[in-house]
N, CA and C atoms of all chains as a GROMACS GRO file, in nm:
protein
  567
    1UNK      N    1  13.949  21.413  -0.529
    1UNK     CA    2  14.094  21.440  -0.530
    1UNK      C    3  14.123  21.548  -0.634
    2UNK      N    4  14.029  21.499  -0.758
    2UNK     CA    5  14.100  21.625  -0.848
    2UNK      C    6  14.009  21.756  -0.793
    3UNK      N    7  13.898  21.766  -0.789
    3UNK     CA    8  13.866  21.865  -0.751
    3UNK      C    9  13.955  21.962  -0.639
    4UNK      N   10  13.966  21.882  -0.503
    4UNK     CA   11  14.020  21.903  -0.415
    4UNK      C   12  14.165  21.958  -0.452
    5UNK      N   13  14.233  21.945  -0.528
    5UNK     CA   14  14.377  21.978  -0.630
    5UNK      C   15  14.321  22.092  -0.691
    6UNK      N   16  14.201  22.134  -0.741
    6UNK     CA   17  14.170  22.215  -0.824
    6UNK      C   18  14.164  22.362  -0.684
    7UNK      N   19  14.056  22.353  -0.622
    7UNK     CA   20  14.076  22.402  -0.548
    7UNK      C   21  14.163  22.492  -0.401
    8UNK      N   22  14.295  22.350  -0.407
    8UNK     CA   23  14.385  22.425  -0.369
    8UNK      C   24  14.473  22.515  -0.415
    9UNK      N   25  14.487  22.504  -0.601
    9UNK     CA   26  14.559  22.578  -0.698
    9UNK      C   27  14.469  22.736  -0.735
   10UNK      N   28  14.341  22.692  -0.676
   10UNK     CA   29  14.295  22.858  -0.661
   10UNK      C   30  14.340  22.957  -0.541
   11UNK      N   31  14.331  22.824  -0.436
   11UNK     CA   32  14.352  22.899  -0.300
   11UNK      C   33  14.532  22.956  -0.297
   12UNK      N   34  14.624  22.867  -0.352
   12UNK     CA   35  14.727  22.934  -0.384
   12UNK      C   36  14.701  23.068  -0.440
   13UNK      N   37  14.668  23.065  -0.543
   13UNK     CA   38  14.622  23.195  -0.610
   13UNK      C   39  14.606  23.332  -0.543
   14UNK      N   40  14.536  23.296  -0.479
   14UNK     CA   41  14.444  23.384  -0.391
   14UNK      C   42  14.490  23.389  -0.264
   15UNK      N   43  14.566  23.325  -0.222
   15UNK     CA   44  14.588  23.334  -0.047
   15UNK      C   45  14.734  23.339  -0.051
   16UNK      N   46  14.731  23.483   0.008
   16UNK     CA   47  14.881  23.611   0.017
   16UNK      C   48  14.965  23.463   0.058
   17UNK      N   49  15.114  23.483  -0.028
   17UNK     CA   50  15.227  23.426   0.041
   17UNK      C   51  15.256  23.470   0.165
   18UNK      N   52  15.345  23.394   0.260
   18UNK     CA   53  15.391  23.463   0.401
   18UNK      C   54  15.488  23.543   0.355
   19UNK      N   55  15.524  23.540   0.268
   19UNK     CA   56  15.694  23.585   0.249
   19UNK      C   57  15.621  23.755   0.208
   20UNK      N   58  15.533  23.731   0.122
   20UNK     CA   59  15.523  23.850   0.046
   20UNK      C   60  15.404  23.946   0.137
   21UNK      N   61  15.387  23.861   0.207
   21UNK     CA   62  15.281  23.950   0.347
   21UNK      C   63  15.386  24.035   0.419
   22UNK      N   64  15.483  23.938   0.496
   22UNK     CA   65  15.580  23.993   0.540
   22UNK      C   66  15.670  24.111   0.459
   23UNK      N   67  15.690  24.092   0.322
   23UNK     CA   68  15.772  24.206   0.232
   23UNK      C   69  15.660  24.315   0.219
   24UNK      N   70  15.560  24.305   0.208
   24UNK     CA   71  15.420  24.395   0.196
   24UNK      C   72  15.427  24.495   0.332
   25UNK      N   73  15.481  24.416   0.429
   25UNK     CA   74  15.440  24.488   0.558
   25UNK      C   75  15.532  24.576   0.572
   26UNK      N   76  15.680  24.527   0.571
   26UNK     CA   77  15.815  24.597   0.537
   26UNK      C   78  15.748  24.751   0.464
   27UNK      N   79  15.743  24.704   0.346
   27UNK     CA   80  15.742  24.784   0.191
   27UNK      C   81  15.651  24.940   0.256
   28UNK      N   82  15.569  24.892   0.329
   28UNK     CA   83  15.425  24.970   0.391
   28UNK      C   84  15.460  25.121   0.478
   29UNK      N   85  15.574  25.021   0.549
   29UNK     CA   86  15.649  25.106   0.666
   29UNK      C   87  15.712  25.149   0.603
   30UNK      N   88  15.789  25.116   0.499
   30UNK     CA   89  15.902  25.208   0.445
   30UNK      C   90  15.858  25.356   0.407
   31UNK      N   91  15.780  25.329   0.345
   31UNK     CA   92  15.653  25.407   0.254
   31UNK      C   93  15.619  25.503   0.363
   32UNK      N   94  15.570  25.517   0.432
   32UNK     CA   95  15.528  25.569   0.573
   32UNK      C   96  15.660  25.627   0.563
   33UNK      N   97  15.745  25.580   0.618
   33UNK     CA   98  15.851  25.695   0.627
   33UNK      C   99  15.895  25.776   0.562
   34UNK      N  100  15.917  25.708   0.441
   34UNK     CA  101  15.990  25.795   0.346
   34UNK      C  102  15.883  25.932   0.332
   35UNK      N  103  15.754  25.932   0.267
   35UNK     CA  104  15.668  25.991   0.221
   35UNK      C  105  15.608  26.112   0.323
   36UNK      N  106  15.562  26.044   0.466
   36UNK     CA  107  15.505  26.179   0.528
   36UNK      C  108  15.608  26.228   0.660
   37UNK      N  109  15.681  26.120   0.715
   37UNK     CA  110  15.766  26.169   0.819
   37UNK      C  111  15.909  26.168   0.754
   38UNK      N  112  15.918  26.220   0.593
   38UNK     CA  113  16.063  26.287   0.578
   38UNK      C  114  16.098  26.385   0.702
   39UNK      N  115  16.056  26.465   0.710
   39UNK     CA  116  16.098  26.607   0.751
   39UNK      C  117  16.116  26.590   0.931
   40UNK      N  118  16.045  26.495   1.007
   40UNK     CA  119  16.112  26.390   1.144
   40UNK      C  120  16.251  26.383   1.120
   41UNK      N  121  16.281  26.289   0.994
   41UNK     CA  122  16.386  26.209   0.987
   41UNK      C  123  16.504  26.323   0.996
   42UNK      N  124  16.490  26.416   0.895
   42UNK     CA  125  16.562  26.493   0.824
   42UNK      C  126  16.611  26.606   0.942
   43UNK      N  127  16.474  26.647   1.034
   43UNK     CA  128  16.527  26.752   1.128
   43UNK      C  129  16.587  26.708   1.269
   44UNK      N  130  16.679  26.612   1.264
   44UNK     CA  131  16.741  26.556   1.375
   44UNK      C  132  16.802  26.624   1.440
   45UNK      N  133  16.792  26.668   1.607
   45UNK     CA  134  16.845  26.786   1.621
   45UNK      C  135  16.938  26.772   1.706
   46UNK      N  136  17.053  26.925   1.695
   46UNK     CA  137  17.158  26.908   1.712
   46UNK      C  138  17.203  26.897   1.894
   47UNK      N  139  17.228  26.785   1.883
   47UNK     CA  140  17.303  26.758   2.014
   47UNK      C  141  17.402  26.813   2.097
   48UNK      N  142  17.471  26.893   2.183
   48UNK     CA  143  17.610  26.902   2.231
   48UNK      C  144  17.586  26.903   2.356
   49UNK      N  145  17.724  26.865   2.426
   49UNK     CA  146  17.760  26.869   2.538
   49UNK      C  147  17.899  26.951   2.580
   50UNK      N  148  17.950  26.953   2.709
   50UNK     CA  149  18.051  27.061   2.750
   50UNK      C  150  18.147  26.985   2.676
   51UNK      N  151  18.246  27.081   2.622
   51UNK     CA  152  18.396  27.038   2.531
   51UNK      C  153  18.485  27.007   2.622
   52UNK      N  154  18.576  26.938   2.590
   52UNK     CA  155  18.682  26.891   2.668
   52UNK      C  156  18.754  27.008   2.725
   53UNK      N  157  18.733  27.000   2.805
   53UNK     CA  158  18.798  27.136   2.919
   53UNK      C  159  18.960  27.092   2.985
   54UNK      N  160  19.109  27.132   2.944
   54UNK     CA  161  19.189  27.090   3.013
   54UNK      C  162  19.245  27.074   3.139
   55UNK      N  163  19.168  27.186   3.204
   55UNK     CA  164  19.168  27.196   3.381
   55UNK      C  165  19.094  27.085   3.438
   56UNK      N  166  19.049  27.005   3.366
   56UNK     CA  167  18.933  26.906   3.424
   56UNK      C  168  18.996  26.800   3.317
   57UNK      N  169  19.104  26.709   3.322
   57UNK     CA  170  19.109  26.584   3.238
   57UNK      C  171  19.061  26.483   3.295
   58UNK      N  172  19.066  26.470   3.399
   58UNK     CA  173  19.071  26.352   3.433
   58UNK      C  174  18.898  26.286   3.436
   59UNK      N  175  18.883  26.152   3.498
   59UNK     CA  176  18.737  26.111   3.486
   59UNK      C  177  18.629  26.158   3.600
   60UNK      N  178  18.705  26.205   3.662
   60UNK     CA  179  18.608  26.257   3.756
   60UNK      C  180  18.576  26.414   3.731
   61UNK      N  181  18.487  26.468   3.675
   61UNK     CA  182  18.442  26.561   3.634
   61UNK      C  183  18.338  26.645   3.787
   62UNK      N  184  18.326  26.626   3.867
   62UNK     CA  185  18.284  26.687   3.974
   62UNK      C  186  18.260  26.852   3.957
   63UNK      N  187  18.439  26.851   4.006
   63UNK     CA  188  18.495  27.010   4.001
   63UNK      C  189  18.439  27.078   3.886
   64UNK      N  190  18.449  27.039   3.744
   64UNK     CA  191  18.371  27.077   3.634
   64UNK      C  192  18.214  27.125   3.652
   65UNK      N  193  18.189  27.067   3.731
   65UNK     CA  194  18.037  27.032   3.745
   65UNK      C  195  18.023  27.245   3.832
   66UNK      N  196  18.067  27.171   3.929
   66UNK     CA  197  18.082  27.278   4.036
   66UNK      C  198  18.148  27.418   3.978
   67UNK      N  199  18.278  27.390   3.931
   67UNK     CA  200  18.317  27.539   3.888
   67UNK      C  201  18.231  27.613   3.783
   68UNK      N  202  18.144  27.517   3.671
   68UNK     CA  203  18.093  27.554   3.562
   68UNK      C  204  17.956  27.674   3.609
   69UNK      N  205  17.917  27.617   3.734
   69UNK     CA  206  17.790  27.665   3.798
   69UNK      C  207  17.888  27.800   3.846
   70UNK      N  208  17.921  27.782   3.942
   70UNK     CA  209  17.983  27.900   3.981
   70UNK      C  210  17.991  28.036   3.935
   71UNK      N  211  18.124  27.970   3.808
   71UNK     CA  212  18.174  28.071   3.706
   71UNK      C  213  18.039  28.162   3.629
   72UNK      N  214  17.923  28.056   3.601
   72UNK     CA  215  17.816  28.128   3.570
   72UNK      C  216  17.755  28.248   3.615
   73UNK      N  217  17.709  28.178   3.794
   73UNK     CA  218  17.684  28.296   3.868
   73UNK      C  219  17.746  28.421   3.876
   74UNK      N  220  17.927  28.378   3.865
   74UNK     CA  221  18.026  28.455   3.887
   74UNK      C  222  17.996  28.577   3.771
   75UNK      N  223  17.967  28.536   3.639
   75UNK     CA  224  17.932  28.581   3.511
   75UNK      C  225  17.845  28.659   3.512
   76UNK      N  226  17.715  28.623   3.575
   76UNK     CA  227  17.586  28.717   3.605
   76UNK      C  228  17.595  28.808   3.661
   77UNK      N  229  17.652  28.784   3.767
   77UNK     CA  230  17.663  28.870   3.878
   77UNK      C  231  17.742  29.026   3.795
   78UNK      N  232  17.828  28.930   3.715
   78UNK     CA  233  17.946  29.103   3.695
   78UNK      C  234  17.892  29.129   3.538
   79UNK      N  235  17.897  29.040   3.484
   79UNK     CA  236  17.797  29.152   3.354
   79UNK      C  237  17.657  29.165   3.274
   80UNK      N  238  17.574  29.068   3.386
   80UNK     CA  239  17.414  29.045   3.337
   80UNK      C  240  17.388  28.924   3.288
   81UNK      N  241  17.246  28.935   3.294
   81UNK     CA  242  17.208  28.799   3.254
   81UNK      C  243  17.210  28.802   3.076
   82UNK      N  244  17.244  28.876   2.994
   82UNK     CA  245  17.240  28.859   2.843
   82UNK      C  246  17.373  28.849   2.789
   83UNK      N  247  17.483  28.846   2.871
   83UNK     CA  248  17.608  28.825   2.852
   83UNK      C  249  17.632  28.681   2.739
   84UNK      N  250  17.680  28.688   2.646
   84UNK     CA  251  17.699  28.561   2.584
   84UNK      C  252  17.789  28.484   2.612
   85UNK      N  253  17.908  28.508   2.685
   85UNK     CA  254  18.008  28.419   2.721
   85UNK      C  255  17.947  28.371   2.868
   86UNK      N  256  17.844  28.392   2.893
   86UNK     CA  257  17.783  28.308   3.056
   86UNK      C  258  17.736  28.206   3.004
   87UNK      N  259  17.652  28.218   2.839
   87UNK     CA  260  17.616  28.082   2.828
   87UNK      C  261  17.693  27.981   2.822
   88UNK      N  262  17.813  28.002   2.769
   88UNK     CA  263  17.885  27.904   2.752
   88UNK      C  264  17.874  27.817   2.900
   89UNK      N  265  17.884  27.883   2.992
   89UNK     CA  266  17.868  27.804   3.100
   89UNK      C  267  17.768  27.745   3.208
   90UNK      N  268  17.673  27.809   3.137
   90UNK     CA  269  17.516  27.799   3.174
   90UNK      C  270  17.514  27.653   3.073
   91UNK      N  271  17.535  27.604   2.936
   91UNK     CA  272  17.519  27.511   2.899
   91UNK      C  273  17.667  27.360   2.975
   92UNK      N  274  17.733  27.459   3.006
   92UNK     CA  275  17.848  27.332   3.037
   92UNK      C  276  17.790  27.266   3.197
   93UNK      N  277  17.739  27.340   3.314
   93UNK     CA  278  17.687  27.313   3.430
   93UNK      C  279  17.545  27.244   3.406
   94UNK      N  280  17.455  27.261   3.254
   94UNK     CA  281  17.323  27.156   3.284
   94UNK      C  282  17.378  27.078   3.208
   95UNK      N  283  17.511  27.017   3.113
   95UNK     CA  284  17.518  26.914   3.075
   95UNK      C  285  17.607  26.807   3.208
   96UNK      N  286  17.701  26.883   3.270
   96UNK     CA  287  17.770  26.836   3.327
   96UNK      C  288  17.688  26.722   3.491
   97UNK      N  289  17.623  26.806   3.598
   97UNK     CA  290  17.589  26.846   3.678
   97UNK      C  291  17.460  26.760   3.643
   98UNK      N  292  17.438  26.643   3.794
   98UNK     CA  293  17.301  26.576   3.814
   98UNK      C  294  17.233  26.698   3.825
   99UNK      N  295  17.093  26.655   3.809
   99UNK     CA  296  16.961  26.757   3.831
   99UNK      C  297  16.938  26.768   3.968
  100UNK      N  298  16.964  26.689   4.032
  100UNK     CA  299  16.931  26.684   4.156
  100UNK      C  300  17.050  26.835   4.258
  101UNK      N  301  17.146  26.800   4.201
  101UNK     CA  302  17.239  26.908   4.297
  101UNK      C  303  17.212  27.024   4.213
  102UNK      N  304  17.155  27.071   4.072
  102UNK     CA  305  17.108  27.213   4.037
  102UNK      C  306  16.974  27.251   4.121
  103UNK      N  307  16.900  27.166   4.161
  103UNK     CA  308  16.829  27.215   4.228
  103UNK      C  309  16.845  27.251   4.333
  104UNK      N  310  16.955  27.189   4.431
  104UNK     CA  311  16.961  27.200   4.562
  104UNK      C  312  17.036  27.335   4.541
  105UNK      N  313  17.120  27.375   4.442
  105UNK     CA  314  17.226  27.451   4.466
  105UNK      C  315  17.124  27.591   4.425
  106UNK      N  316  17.022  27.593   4.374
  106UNK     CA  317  16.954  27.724   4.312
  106UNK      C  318  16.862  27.712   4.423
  107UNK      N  319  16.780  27.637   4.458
  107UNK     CA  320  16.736  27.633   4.607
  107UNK      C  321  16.840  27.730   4.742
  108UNK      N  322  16.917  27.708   4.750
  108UNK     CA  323  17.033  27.737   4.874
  108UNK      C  324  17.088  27.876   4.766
  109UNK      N  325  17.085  27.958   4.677
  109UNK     CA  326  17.078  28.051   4.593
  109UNK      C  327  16.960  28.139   4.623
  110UNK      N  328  16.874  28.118   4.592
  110UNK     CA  329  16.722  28.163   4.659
  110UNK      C  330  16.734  28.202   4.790
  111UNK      N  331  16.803  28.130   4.847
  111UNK     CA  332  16.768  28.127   5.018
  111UNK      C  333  16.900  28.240   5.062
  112UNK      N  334  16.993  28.231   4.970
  112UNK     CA  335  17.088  28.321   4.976
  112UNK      C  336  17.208  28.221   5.113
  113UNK      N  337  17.178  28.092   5.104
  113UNK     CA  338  17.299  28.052   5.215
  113UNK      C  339  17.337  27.888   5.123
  114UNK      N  340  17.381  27.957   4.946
  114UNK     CA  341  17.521  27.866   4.853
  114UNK      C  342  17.634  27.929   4.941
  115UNK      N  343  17.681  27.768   4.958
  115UNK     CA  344  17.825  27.809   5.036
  115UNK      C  345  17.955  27.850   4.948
  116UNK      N  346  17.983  27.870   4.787
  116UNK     CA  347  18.078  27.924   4.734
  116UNK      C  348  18.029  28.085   4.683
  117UNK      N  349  18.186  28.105   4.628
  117UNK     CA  350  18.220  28.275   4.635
  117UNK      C  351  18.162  28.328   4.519
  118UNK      N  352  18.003  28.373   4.561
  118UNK     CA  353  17.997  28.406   4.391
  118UNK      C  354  18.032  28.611   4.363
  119UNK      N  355  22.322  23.653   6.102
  119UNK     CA  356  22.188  23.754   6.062
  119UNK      C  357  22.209  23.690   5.855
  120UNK      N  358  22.185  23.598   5.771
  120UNK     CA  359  22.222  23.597   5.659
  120UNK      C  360  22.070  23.630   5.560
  121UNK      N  361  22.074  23.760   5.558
  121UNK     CA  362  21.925  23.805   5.469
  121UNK      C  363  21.932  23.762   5.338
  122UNK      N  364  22.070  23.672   5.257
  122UNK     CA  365  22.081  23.694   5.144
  122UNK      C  366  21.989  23.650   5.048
  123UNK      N  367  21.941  23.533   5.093
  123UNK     CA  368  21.822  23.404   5.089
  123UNK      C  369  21.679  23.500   5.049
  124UNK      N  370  21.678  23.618   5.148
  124UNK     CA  371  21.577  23.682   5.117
  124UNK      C  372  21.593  23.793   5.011
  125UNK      N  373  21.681  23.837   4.952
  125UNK     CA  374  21.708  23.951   4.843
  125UNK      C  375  21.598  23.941   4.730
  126UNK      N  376  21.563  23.864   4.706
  126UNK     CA  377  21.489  23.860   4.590
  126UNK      C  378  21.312  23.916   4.661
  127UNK      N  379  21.271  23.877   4.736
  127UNK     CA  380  21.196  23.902   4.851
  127UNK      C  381  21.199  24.097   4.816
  128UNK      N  382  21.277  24.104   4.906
  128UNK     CA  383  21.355  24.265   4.889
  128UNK      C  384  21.336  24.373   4.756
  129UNK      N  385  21.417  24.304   4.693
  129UNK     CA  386  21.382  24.360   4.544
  129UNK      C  387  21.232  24.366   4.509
  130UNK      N  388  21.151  24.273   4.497
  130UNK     CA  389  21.015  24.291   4.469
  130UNK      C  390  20.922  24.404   4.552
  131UNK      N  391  20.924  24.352   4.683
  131UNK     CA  392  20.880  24.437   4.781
  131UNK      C  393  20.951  24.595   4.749
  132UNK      N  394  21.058  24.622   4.724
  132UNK     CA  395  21.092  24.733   4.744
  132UNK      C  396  21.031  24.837   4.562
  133UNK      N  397  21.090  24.740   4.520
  133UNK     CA  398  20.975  24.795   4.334
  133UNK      C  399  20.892  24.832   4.326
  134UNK      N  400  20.774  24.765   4.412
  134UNK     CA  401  20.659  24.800   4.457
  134UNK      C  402  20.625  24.917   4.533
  135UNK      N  403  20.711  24.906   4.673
  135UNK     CA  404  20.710  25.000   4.743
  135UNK      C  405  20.747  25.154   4.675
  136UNK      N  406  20.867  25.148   4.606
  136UNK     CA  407  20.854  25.236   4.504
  136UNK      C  408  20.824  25.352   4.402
  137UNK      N  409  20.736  25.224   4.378
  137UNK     CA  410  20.612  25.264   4.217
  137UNK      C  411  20.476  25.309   4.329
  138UNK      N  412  20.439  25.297   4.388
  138UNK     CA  413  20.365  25.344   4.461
  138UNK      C  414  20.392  25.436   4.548
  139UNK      N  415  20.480  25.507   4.623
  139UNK     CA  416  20.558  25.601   4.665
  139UNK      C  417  20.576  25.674   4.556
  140UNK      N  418  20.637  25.677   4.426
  140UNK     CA  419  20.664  25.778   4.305
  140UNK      C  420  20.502  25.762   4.266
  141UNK      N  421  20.416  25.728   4.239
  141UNK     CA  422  20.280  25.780   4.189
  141UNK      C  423  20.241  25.839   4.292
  142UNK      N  424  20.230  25.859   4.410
  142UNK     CA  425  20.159  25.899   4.514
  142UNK      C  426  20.191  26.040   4.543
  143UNK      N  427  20.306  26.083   4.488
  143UNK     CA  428  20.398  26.156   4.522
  143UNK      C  429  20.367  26.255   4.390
  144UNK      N  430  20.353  26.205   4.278
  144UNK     CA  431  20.314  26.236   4.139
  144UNK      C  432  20.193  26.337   4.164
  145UNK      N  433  20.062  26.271   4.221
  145UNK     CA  434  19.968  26.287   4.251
  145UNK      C  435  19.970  26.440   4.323
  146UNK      N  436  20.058  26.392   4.449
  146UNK     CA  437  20.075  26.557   4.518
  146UNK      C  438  20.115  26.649   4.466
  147UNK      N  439  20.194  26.621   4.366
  147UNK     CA  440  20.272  26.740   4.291
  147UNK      C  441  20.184  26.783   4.190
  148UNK      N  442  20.141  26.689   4.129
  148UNK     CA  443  20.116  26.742   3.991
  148UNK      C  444  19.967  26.697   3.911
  149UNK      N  445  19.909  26.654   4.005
  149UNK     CA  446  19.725  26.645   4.002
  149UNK      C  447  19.643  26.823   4.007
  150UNK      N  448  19.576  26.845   3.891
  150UNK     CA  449  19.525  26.971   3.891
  150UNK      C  450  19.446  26.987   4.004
  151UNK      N  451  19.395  26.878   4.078
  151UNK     CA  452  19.291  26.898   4.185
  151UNK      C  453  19.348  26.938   4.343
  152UNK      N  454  19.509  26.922   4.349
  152UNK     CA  455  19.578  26.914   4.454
  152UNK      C  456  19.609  27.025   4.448
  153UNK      N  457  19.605  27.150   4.562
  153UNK     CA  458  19.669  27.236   4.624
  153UNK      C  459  19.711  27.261   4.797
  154UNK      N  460  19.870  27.294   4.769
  154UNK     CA  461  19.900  27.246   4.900
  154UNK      C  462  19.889  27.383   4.982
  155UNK      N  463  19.861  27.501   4.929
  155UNK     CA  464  19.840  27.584   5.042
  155UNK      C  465  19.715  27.662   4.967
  156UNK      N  466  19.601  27.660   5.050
  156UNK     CA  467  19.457  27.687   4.949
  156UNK      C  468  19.486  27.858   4.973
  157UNK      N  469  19.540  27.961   5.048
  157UNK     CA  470  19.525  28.060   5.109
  157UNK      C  471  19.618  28.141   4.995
  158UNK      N  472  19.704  28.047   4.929
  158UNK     CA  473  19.821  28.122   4.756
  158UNK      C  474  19.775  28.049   4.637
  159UNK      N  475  19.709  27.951   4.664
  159UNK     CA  476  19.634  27.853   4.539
  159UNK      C  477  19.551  27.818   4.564
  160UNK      N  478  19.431  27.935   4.541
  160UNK     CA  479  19.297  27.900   4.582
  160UNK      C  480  19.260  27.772   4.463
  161UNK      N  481  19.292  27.806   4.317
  161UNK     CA  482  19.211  27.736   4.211
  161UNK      C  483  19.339  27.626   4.156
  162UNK      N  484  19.331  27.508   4.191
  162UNK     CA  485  19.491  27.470   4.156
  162UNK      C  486  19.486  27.404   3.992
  163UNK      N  487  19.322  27.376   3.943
  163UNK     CA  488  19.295  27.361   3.813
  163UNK      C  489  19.320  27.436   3.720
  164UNK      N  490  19.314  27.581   3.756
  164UNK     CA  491  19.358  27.670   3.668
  164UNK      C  492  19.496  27.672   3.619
  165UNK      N  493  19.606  27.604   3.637
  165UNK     CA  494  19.726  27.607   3.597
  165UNK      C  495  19.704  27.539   3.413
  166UNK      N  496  19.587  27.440   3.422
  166UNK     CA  497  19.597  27.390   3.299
  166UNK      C  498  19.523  27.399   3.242
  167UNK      N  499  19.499  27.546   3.211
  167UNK     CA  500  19.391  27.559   3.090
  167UNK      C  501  19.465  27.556   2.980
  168UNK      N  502  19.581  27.601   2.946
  168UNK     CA  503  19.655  27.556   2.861
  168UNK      C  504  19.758  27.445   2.851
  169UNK      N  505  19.749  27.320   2.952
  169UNK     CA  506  19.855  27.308   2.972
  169UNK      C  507  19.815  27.123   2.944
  170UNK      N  508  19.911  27.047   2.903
  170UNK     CA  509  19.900  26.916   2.927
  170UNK      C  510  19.885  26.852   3.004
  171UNK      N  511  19.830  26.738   3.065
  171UNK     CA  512  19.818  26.656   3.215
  171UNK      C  513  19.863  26.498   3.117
  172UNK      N  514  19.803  26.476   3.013
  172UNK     CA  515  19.813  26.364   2.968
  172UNK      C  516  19.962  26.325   2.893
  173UNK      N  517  20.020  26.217   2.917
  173UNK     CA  518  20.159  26.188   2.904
  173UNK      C  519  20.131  26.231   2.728
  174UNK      N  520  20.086  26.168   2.666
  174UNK     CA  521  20.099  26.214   2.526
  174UNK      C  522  19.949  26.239   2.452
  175UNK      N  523  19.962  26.330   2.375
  175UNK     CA  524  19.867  26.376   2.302
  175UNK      C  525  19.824  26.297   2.217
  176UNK      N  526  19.720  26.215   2.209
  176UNK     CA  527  19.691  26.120   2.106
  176UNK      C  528  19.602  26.150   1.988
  177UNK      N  529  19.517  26.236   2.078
  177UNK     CA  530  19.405  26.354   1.996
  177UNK      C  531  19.406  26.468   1.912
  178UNK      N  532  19.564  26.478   1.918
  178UNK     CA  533  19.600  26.626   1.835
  178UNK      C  534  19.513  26.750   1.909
  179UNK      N  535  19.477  26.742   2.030
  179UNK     CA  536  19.391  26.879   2.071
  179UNK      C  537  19.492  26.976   2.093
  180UNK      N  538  19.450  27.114   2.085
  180UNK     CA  539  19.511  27.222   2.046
  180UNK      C  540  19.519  27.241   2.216
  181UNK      N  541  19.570  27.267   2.264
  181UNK     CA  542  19.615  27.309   2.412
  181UNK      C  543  19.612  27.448   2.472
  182UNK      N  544  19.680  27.534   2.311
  182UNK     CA  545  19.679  27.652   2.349
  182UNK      C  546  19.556  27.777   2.368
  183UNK      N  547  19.469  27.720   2.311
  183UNK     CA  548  19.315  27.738   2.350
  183UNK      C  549  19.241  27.687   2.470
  184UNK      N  550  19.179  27.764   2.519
  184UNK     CA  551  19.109  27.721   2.668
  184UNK      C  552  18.927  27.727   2.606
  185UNK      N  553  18.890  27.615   2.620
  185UNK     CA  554  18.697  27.630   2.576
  185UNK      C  555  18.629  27.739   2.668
  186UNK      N  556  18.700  27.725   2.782
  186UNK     CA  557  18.612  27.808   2.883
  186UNK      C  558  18.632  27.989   2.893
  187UNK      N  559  18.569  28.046   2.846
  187UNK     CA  560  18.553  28.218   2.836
  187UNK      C  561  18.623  28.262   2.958
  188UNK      N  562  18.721  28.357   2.952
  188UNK     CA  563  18.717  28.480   3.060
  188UNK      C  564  18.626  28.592   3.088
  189UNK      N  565  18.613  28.607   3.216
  189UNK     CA  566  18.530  28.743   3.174
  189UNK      C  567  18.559  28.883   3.303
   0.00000   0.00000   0.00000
């Protein structure tokens, strides 16, 4: 018995708390972050989408979708592809606009039979 | 013929009838997406690039600015 007492007051000793395994493991990861993936954390990058456009309030954003493409082409067409005010709408038509109808619509572009006025 | 029994009937039904007749009507007039003759108003959205649709401004957005470029 006493031995057996003796022995468990070593094994305390010696055998990691759960608590402090668990705070160890925490502490580990933190460490990890802070130290080599600062510069991950830090370069979070900048997000945007099309701005609230007033010709388009309402929730159905469709027409948005559609005129944004358009107006683009419309853009290219009359003053080149390095024009900076086309991007504006080159970014508002891939935020707006499923992927699926930019393809169909640059597809039917290609083919030269998009049914609006560019 | 004594409908009077039914007036209240009337009144409801007709409130209704109404408020749905004046929104519907709202809609035709004054929805940016509605144009009633496409051949003098090809783009009928374009009226409000500057312009309000929403009963009140809650957002403070500037109106008189349009996001979208001319070119």
């Amino acid at each position: 018995m006493l031995v057996q007492g003796k022995f468990s007051r070593v094994n305390e000793l010696t055998r990691p708390n759960f608590f402090r395994l668990l705070w160890s493991s925490f502490s580990v990861g933190f460490a990890d972050l802070s130290s080599s993936h600062s510069h991950t954390m830090s370069e979070v990058q900048q997000l945007s989408t099309a701005p609230f456009d007033p010709r388009f309030p309402n929730q159905n954003q469709t027409r948005h979708c559609y005129s944004s493409y358009v107006d683009y082409h419309r853009c290219i067409r009359k003053k080149g592809e390095d024009y900076p005010a086309c991007e504006y709408f080159r970014k508002a038509y891939r935020s707006l606009c499923p992927n699926s109808w930019i393809e169909k619509w640059n597809d039917q572009m290609e083919a030269g039979t998009f049914p609006g006025k560019i | 013929m004594g409908f009077t029994t039914l007036m209240p009937l009337f009144a409801a039904l007709g409130f209704g009838v109404g408020l749905s007749a004046f929104y519907t009507l709202r809609l035709a007039t004054r929805n940016p997406d509605v144009t009633w003759r496409r051949s003098t108003n090809p783009e009928p959205w374009e009226e409000f690039r500057t312009a309000q649709y929403k009963f009140m401004n809650t957002a403070n957005h500037d109106y008189s600015k349009s996001p979208a470029p001319k070119f």
